[in-house]
py3Dmol code that shows the C-alpha trace and the ligand (Angstrom):
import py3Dmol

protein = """\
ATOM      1  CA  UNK A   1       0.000   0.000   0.000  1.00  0.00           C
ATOM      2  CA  UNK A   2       1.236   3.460  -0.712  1.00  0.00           C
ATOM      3  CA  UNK A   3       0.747   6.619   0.908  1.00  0.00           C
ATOM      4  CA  UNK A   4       1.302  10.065  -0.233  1.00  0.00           C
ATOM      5  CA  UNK A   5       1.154  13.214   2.045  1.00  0.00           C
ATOM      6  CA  UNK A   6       0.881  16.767   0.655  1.00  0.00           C
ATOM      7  CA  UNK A   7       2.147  19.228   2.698  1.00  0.00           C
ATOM      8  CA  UNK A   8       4.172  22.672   3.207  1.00  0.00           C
ATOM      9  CA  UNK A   9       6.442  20.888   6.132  1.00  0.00           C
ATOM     10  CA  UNK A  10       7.968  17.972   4.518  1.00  0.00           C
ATOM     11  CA  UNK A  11      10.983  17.734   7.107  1.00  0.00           C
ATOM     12  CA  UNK A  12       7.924  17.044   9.903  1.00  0.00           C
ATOM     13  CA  UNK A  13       7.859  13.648   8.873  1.00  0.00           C
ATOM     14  CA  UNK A  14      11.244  12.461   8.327  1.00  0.00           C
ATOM     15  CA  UNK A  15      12.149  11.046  11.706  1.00  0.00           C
ATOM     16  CA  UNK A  16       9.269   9.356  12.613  1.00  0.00           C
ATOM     17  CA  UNK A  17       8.592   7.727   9.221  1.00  0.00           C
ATOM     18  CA  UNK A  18      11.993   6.484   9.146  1.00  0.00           C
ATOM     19  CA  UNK A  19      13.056   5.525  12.763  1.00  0.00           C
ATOM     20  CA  UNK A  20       9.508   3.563  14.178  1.00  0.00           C
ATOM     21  CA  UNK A  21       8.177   0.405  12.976  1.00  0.00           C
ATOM     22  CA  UNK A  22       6.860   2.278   9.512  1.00  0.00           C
ATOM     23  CA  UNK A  23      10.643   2.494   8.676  1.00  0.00           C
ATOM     24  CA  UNK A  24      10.888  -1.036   8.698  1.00  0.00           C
ATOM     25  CA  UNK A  25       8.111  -1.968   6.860  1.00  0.00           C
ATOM     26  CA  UNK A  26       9.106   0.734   4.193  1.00  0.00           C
ATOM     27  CA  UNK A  27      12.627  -1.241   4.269  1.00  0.00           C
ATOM     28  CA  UNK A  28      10.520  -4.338   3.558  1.00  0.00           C
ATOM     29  CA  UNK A  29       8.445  -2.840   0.561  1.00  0.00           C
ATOM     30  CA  UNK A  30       5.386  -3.327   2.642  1.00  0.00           C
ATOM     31  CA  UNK A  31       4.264   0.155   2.535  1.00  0.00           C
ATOM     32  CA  UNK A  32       5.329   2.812   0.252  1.00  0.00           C
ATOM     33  CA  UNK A  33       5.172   6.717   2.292  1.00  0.00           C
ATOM     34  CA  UNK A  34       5.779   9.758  -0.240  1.00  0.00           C
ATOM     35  CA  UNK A  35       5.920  13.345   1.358  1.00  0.00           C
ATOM     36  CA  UNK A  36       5.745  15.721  -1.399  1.00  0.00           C
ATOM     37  CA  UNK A  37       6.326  19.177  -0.626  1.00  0.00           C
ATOM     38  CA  UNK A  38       3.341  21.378  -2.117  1.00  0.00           C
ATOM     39  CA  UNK A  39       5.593  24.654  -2.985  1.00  0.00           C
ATOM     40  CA  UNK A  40       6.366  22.362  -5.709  1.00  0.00           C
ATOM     41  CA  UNK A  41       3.437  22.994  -7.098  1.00  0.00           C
ATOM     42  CA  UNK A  42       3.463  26.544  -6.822  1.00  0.00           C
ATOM     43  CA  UNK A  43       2.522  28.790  -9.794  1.00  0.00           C
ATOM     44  CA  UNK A  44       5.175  31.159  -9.650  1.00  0.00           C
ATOM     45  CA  UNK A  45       9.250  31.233  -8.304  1.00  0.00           C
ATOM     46  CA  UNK A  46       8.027  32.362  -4.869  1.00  0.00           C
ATOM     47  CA  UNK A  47       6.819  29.087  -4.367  1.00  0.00           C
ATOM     48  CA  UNK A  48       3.859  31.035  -3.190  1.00  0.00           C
ATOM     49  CA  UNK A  49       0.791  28.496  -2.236  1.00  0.00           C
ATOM     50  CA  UNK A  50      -1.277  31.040  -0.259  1.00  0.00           C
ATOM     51  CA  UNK A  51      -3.631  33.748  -1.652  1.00  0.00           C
ATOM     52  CA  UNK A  52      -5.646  37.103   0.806  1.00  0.00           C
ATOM     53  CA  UNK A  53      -9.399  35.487   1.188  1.00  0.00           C
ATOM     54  CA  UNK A  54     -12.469  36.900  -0.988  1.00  0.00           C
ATOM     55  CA  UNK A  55     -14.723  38.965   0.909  1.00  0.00           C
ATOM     56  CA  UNK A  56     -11.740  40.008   2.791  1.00  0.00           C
ATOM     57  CA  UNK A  57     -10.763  39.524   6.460  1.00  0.00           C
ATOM     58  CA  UNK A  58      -7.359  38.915   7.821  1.00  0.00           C
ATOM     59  CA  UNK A  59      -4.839  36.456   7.273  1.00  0.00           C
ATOM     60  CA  UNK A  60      -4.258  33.655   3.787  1.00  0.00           C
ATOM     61  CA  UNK A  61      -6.256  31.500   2.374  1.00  0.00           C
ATOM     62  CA  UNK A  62      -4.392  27.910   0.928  1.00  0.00           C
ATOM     63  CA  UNK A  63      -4.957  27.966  -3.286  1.00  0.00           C
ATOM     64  CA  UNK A  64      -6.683  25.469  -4.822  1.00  0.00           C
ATOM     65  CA  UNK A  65      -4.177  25.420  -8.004  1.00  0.00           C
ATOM     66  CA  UNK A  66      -1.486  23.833  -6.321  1.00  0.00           C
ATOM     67  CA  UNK A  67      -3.097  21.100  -4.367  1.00  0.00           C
ATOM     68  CA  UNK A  68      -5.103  20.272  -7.528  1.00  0.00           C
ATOM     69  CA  UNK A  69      -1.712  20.164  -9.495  1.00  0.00           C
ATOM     70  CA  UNK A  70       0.320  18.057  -6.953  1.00  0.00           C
ATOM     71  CA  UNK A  71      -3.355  15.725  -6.628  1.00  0.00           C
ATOM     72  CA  UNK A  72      -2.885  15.140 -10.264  1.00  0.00           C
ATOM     73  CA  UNK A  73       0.797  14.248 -10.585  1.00  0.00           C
ATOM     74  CA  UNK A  74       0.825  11.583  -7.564  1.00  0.00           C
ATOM     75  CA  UNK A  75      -2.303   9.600  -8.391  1.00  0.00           C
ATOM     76  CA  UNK A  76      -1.393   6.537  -9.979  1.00  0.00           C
ATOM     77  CA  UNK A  77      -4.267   5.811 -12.632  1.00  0.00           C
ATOM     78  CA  UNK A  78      -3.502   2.174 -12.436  1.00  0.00           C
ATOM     79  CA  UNK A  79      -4.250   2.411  -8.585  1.00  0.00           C
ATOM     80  CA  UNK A  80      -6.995   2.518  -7.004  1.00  0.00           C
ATOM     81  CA  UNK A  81      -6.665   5.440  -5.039  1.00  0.00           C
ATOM     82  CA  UNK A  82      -8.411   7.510  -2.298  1.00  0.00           C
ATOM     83  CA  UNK A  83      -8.565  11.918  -1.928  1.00  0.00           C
ATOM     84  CA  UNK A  84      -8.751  12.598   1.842  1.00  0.00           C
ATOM     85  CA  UNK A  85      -8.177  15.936   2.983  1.00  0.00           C
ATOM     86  CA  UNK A  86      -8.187  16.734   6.883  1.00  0.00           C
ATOM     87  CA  UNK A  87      -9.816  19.615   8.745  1.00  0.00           C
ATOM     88  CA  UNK A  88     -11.529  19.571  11.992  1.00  0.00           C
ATOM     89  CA  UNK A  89     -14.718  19.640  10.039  1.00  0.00           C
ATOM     90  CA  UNK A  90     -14.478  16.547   8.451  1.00  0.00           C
ATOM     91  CA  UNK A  91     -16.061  13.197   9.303  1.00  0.00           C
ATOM     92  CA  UNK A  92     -14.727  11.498  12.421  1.00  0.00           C
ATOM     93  CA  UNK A  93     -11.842   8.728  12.095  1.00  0.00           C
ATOM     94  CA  UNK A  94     -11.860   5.874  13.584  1.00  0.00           C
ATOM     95  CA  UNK A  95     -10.713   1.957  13.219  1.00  0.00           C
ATOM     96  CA  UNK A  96     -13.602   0.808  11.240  1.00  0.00           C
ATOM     97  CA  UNK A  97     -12.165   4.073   8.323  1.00  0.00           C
ATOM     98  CA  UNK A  98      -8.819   2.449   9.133  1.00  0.00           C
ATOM     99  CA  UNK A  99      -9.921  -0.941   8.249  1.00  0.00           C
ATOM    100  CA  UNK A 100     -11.926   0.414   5.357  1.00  0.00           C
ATOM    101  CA  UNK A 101      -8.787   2.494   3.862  1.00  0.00           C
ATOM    102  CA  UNK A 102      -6.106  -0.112   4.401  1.00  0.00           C
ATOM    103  CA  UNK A 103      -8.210  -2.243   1.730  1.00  0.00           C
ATOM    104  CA  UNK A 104      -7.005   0.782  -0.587  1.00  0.00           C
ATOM    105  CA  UNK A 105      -3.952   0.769  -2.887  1.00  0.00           C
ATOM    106  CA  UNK A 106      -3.072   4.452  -2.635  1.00  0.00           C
ATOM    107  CA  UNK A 107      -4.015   6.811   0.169  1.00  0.00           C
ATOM    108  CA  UNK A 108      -3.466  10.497  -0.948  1.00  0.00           C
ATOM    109  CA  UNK A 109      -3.578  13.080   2.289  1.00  0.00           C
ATOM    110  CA  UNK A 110      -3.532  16.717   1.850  1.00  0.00           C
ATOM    111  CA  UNK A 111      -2.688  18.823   5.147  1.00  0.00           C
ATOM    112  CA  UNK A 112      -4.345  21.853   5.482  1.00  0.00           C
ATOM    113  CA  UNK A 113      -2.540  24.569   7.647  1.00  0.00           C
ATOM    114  CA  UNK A 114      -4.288  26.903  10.092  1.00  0.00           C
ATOM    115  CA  UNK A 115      -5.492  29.895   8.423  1.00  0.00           C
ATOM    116  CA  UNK A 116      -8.063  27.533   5.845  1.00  0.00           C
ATOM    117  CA  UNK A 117      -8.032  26.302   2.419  1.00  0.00           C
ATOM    118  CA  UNK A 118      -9.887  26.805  -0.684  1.00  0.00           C
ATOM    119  CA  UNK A 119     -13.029  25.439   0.121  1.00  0.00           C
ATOM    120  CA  UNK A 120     -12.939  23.681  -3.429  1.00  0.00           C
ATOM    121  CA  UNK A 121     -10.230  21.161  -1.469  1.00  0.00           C
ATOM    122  CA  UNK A 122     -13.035  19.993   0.018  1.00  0.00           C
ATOM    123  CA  UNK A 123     -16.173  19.712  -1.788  1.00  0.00           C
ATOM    124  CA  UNK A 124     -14.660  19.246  -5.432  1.00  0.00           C
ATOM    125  CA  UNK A 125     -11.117  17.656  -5.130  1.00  0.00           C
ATOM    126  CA  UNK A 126     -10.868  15.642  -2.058  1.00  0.00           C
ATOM    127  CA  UNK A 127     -13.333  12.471  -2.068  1.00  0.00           C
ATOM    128  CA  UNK A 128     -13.418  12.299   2.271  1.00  0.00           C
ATOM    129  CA  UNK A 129     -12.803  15.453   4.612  1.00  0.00           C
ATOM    130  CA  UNK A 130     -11.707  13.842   7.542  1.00  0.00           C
ATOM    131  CA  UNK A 131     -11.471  14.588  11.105  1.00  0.00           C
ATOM    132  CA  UNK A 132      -8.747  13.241  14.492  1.00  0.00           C
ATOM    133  CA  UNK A 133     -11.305  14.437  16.924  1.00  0.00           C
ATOM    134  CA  UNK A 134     -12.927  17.207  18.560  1.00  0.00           C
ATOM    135  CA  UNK A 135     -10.630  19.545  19.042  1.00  0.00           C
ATOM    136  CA  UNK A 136      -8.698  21.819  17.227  1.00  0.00           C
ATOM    137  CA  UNK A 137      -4.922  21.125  15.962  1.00  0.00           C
ATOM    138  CA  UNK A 138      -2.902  23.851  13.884  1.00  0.00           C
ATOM    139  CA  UNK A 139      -2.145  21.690  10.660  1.00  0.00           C
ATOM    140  CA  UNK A 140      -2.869  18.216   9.423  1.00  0.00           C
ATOM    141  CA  UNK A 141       0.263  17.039   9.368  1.00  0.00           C
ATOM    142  CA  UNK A 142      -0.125  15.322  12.635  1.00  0.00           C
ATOM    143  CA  UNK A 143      -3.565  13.855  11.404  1.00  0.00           C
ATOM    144  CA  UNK A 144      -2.018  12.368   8.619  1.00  0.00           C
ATOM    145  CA  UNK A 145       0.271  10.510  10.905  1.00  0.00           C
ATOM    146  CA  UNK A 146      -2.384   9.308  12.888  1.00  0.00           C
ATOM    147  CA  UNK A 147      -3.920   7.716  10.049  1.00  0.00           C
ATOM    148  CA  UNK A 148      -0.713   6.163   8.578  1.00  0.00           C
ATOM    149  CA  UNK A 149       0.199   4.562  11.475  1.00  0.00           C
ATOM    150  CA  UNK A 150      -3.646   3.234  12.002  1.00  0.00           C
ATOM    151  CA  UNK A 151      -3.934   1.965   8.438  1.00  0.00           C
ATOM    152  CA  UNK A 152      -0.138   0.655   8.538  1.00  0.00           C
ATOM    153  CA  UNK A 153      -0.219  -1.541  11.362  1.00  0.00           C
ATOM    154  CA  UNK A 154      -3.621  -3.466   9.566  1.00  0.00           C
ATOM    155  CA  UNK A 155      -1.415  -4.421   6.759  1.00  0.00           C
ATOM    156  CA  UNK A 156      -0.037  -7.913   6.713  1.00  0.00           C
ATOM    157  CA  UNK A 157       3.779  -8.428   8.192  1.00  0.00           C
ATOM    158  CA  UNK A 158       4.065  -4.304   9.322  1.00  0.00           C
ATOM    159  CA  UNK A 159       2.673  -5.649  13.109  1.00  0.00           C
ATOM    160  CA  UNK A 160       4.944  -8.875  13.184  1.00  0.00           C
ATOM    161  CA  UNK A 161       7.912  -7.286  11.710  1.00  0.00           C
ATOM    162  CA  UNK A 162       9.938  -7.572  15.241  1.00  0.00           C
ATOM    163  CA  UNK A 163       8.821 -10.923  15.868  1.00  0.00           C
ATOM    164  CA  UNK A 164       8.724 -12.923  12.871  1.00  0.00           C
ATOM    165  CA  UNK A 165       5.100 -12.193  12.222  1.00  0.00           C
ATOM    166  CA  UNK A 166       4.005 -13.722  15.714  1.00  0.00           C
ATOM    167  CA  UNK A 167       0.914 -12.064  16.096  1.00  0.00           C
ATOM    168  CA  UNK A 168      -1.020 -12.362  19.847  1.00  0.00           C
ATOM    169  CA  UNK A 169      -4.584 -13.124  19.687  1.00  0.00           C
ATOM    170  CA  UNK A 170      -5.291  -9.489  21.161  1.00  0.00           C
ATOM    171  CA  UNK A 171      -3.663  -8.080  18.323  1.00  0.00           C
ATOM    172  CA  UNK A 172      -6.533  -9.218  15.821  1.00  0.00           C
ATOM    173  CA  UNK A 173      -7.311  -6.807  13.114  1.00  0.00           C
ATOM    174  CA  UNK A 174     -11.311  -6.768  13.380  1.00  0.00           C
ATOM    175  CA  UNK A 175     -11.536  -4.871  16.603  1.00  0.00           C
ATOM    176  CA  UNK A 176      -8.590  -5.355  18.318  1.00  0.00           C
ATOM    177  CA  UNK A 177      -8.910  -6.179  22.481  1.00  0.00           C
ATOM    178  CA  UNK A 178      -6.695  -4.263  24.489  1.00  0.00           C
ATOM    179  CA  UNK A 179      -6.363  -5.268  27.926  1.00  0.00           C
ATOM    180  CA  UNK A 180      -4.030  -4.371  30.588  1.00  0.00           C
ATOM    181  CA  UNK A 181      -0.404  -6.049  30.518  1.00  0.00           C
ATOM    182  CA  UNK A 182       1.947  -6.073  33.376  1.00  0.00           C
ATOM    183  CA  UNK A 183       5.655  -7.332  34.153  1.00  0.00           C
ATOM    184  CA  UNK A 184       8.029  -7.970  37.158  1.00  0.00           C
ATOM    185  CA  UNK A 185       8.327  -6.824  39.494  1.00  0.00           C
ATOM    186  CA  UNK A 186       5.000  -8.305  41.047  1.00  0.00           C
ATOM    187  CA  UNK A 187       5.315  -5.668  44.001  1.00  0.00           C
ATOM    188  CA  UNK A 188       6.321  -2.451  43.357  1.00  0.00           C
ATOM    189  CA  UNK A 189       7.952  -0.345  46.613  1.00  0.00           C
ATOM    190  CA  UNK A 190       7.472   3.361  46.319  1.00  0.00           C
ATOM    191  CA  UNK A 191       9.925   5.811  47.962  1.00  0.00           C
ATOM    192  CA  UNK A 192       6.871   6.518  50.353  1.00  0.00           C
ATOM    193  CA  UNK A 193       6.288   3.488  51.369  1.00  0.00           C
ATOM    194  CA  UNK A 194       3.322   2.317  49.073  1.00  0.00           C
ATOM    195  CA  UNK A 195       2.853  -1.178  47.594  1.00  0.00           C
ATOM    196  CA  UNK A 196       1.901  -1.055  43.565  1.00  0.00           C
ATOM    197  CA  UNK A 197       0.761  -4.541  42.868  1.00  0.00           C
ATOM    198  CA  UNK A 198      -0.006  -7.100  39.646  1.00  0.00           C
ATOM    199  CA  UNK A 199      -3.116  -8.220  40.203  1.00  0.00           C
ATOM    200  CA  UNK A 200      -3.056 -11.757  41.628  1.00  0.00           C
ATOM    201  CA  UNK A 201      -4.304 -13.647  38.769  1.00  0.00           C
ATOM    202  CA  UNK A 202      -2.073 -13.034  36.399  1.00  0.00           C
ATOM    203  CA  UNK A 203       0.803 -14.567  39.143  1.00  0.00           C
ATOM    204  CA  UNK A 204      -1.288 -17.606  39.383  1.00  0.00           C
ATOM    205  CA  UNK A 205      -0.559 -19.744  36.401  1.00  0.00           C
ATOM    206  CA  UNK A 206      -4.449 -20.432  35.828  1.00  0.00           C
ATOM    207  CA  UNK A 207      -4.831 -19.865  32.231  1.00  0.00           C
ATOM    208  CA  UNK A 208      -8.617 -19.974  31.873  1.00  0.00           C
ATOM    209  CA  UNK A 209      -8.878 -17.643  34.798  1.00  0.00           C
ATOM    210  CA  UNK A 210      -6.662 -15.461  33.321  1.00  0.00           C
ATOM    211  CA  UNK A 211      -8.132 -15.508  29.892  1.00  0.00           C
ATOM    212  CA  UNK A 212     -11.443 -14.582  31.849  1.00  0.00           C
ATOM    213  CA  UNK A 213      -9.650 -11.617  33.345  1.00  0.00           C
ATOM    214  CA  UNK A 214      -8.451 -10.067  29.904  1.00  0.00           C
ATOM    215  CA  UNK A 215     -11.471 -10.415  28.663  1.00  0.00           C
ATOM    216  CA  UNK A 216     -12.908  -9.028  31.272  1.00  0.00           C
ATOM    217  CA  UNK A 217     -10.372  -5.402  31.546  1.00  0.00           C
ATOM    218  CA  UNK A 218      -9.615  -5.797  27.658  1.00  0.00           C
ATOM    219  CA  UNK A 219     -11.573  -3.116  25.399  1.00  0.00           C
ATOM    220  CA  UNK A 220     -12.429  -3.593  22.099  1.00  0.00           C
ATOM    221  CA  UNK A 221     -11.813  -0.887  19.690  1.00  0.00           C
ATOM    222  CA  UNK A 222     -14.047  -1.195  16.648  1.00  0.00           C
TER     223      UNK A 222
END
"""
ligand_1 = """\
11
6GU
Cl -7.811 16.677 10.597
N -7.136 19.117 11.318
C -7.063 20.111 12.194
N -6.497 21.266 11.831
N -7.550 20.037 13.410
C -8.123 18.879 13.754
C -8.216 17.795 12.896
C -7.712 17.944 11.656
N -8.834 16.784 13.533
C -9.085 17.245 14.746
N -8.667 18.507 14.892
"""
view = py3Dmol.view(width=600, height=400)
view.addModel(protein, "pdb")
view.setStyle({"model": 0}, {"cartoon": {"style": "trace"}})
view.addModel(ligand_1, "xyz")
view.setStyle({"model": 1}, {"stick": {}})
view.zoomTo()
view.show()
């Protein structure tokens, strides 16, 4: 699967895409992650991308020109390939859009930056406006890490990279069960005195009991 992200801060993603897990399973041609930087794209030597807004108020506006441009030069007609552009506005994310995009062969992400975008980004060029949450963020540059590491780790081998695809029955794609893990010590002194302890079942070597327990604390994330 192949990702491409569209942005003004290309360097953002350069450590992270290459040092975690994702850098491994770019090493082993499991995903593909292109950051192109949109002043590429740019009509004129400034590398301007940014335009005053109509109807006037303060501050830029993102141009559609560009993003449209840089849209059109990274799809891959052969692909089948998915528009998503983020904004707090859009349509909430969550595992099941993870599930549903990691089924795609090209993700194409354009991050927005504070000020706003041609609205045109949004209703004509983008096929999903999506949104992290409800909150506001300044750019969505982080967004688009959110959703590459949510969609990567749903792809065969990126998960069981470390561990010669040994994959824990927790770790199941269709909702996945988290539940809470623990390791020694069993008894945990504090410099005050206090005792932080594992919860007895898991020291007691019943397995069906303990199975019961996860199940129990685990929560599934659909
Ligand atoms: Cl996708 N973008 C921005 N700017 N803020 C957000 C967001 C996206 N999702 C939640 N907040």
């Amino acid at each position: 699967m192949r990702f491409d992200i569209i942005t003004i801060f290309p360097e953002i993603f350069e450590s992270y895409f290459s040092e975690s897990l994702l850098g491994k399973a770019q090493k082993a041609n499991l995903i593909e992650i292109n950051v192109h930087d949109l002043r590429d794209y740019s009509q004129n030597k400034w590398g301007d991308v940014d335009d005053k807004p109509y109807g006037g108020g303060r501050g830029m506006v993102m141009k559609l020109e560009p993003i449209y441009r840089a849209v059109k030069n990274i799809r891959k007609k052969k692909l089948q390939s998915k528009v998503i552009f983020f904004t707090p506005r859009g349509k909430k994310y969550s595992q099941k859009k993870a599930m549903e995009y990691s089924k795609t062969d090209q993700l194409i992400m354009i991050c927005g930056r504070y000020e706003g975008v041609d609205e045109r980004v949004k209703t004509d060029l983008a096929d999903e406006s999506v949104s992290i949450g409800d909150y506001v963020l300044i750019g969505g540059e982080i967004p688009a890490m959110v959703v590459i590491e949510s969609v990567s780790r749903l792809i065969d081998g990126v998960i069981g990279i470390d561990n010669e695809g040994f994959l824990e029955e927790r770790m199941v794609k269709n909702g996945m069960v988290e539940y809470p893990q623990y390791t020694r010590p069993a008894v945990f002194k504090t410099d005050e005195g206090e005792e932080w302890k594992v919860p007895e079942v898991l020291l007691s070597g019943h397995h069906e009991k303990i199975k019961k327990w996860r199940n129990k604390r685990g929560k599934k994330i659909k």
